[in-house]
LUMROLUM-504061 format. One record per residue (C-alpha): residue in three letters; x, y, z. Coordinates in steps of 0.2 Angstrom, whole numbers. Example, Ala and Ser with C-alpha at 12.3 -4.5 7.8 and 13.67 -1.06 7.14 Angstrom:
BEGIN
<type: ALA&c1: 62&c2: -22&c3: 39>
<type: SER&c1: 68&c2: -5&c3: 36>
//
This chain:
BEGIN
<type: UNK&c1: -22&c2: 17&c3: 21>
<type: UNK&c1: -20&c2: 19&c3: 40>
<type: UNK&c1: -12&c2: 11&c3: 52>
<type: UNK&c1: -21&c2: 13&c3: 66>
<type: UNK&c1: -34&c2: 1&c3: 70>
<type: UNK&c1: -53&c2: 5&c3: 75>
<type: UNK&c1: -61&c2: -10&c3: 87>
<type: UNK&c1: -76&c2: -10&c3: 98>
<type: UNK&c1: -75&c2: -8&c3: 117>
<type: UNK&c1: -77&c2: -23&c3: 126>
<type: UNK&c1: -79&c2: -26&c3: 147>
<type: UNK&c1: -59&c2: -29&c3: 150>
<type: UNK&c1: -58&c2: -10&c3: 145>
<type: UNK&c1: -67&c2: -2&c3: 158>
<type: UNK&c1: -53&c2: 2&c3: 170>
<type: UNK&c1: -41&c2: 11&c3: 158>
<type: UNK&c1: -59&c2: 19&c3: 148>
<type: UNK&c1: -64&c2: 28&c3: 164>
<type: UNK&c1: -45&c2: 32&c3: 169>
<type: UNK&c1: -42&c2: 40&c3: 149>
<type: UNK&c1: -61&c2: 50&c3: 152>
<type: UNK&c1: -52&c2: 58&c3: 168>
<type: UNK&c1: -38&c2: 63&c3: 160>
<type: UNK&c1: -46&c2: 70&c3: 146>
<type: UNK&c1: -62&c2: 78&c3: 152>
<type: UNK&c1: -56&c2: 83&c3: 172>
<type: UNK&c1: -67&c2: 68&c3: 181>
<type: UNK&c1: -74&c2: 49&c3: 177>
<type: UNK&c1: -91&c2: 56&c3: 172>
<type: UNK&c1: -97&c2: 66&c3: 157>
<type: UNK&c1: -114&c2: 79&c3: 159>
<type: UNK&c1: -125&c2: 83&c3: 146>
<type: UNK&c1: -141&c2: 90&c3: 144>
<type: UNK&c1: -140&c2: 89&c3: 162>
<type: UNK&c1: -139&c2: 69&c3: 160>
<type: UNK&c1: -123&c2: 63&c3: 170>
<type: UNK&c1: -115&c2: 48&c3: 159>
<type: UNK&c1: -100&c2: 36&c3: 164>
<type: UNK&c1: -91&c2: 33&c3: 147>
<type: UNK&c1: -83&c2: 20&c3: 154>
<type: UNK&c1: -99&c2: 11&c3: 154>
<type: UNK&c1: -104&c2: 14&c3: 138>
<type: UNK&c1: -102&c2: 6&c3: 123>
<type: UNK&c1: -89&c2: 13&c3: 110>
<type: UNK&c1: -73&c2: 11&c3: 100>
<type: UNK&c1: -56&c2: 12&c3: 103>
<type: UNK&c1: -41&c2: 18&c3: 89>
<type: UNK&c1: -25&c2: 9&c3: 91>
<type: UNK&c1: -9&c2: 11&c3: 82>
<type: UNK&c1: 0&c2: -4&c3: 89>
<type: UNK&c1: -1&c2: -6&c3: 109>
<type: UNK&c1: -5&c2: 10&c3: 108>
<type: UNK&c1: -22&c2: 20&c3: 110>
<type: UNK&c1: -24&c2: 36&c3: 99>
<type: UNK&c1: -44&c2: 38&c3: 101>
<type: UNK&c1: -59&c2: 33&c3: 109>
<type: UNK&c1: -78&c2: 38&c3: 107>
<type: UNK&c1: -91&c2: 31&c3: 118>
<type: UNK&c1: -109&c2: 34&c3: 114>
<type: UNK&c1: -126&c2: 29&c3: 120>
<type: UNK&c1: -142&c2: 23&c3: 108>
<type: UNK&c1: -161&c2: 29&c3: 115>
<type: UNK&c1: -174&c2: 22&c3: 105>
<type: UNK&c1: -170&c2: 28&c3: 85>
<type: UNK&c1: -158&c2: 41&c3: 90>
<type: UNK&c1: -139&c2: 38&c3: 96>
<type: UNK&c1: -129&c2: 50&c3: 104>
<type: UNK&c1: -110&c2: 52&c3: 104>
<type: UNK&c1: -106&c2: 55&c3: 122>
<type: UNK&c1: -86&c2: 59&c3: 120>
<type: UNK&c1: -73&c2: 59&c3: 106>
<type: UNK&c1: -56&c2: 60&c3: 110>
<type: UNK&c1: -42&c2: 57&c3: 95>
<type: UNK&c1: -26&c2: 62&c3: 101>
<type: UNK&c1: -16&c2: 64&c3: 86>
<type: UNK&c1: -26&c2: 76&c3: 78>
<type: UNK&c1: -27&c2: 77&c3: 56>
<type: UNK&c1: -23&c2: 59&c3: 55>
<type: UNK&c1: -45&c2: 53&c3: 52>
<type: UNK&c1: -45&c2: 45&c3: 70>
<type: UNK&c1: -60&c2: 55&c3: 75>
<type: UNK&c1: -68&c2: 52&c3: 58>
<type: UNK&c1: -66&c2: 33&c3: 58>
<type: UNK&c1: -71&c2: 34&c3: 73>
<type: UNK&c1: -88&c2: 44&c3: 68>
<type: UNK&c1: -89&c2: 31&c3: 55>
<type: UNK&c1: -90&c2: 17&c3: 66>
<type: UNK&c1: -101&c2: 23&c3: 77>
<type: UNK&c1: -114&c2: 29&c3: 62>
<type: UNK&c1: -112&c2: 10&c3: 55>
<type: UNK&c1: -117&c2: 3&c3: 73>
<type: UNK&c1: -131&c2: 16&c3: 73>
<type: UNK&c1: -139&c2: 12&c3: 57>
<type: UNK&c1: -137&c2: -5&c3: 61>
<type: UNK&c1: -145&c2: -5&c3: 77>
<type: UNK&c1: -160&c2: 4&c3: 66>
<type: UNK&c1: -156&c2: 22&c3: 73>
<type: UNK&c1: -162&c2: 36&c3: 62>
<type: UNK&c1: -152&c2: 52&c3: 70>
<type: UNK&c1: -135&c2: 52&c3: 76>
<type: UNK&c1: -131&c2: 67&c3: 86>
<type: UNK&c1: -120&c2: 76&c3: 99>
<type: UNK&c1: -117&c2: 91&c3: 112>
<type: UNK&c1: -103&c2: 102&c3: 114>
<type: UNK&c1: -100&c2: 120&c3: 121>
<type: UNK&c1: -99&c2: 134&c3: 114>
<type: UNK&c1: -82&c2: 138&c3: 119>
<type: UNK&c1: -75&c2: 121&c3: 109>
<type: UNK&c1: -75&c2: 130&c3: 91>
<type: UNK&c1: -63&c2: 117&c3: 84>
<type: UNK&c1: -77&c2: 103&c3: 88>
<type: UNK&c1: -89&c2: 113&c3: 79>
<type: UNK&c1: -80&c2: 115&c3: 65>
<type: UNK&c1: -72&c2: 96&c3: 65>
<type: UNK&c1: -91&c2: 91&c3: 66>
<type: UNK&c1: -98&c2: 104&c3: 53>
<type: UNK&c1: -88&c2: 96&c3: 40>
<type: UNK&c1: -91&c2: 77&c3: 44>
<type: UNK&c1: -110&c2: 81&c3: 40>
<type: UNK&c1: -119&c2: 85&c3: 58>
<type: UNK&c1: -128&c2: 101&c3: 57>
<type: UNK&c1: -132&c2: 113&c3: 71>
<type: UNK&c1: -149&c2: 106&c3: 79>
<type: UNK&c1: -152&c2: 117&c3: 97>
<type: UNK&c1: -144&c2: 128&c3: 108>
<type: UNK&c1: -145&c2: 126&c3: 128>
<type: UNK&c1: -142&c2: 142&c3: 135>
<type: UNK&c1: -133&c2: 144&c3: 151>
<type: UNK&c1: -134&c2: 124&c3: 153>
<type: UNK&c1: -115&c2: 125&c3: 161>
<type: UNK&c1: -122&c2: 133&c3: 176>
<type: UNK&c1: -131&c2: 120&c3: 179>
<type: UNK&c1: -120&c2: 105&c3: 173>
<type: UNK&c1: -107&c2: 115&c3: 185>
<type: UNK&c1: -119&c2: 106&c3: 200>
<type: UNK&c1: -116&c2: 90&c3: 194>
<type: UNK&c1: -98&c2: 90&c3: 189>
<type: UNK&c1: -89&c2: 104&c3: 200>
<type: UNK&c1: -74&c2: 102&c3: 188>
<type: UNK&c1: -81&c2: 114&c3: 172>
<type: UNK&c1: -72&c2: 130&c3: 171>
<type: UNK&c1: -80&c2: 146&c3: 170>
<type: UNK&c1: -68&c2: 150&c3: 155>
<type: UNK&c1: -65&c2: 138&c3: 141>
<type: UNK&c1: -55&c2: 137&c3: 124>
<type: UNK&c1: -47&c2: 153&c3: 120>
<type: UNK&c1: -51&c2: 163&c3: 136>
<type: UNK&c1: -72&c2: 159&c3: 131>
<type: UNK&c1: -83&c2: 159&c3: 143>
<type: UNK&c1: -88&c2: 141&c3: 145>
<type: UNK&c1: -111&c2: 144&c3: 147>
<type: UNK&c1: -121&c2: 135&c3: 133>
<type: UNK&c1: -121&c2: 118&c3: 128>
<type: UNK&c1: -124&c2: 115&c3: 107>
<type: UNK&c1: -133&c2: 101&c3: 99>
<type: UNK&c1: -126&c2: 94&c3: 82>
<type: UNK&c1: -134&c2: 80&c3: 74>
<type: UNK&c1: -135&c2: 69&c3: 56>
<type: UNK&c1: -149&c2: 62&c3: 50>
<type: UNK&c1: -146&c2: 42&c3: 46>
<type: UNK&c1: -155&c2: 36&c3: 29>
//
């Protein structure tokens, strides 16, 4: 059994969600697809051990699909990021979505191994979309995770029954 604890995001969270997304992902806003998103005005859930937070994931349903915008569990090998998936797939099916899916880069190898084995399969490729996410959020690097150049953006998804 854990001991964290995995709750929904409510309106009081705001403030700290959008200070967290800066400190983790280098501004208050997140760019995919060439989409700019505010995670801290996004629905999501939060994993607390005690007072204190150890993941959050925000995400954002469009029709019968529902994206995870970001994941973030900062004590790593402990299943925060996977209850957090969990949660976030229950929510979806309930709301009567029929794909769950994500994007990352292809510089972030441990996210696509980490969402390989939960299940989501590789779906597209965006070439060079980094350049053009660089536009709207200055902050990207040119190198990412292990000296990688930071250029493509990678869709994973999961098909909901």
């Amino acid at each position: 059994m854990s001991d964290y604890i995995i709750q929904p995001l409510t309106s009081a969270d705001c403030g700290w969600v959008a200070d967290f997304t800066t400190r983790q992902w280098g501004a208050e806003i997140v760019v995919s697809r060439g989409v700019v998103y505010r995670p801290h005005k996004l629905p999501g859930f939060v994993a607390r051990r005690g007072s204190e937070i150890v993941g959050l994931i925000t995400f954002r349903i469009d029709g019968s699909a529902c994206e995870i915008v970001t994941l973030n569990s900062l004590q790593p090998d402990q299943g925060i990021g996977t209850a957090l998936i969990d949660a976030v797939r229950t929510f979806a099916r309930q709301a009567g979505c029929q794909r769950l899916f994500l994007v990352t880069t292809n510089d972030n190898t441990h996210a696509l191994r980490f969402y390989q084995k939960r299940g989501f399969v590789l779906a597209a490729l965006y070439r060079n979309a980094a350049e053009s996410a660089r536009t709207l959020k200055p902050e990207i690097p040119l190198i990412g995770n292990d000296g990688i150049p930071l250029r493509d953006e990678i869709e994973l998804e999961m098909l909901l029954d």
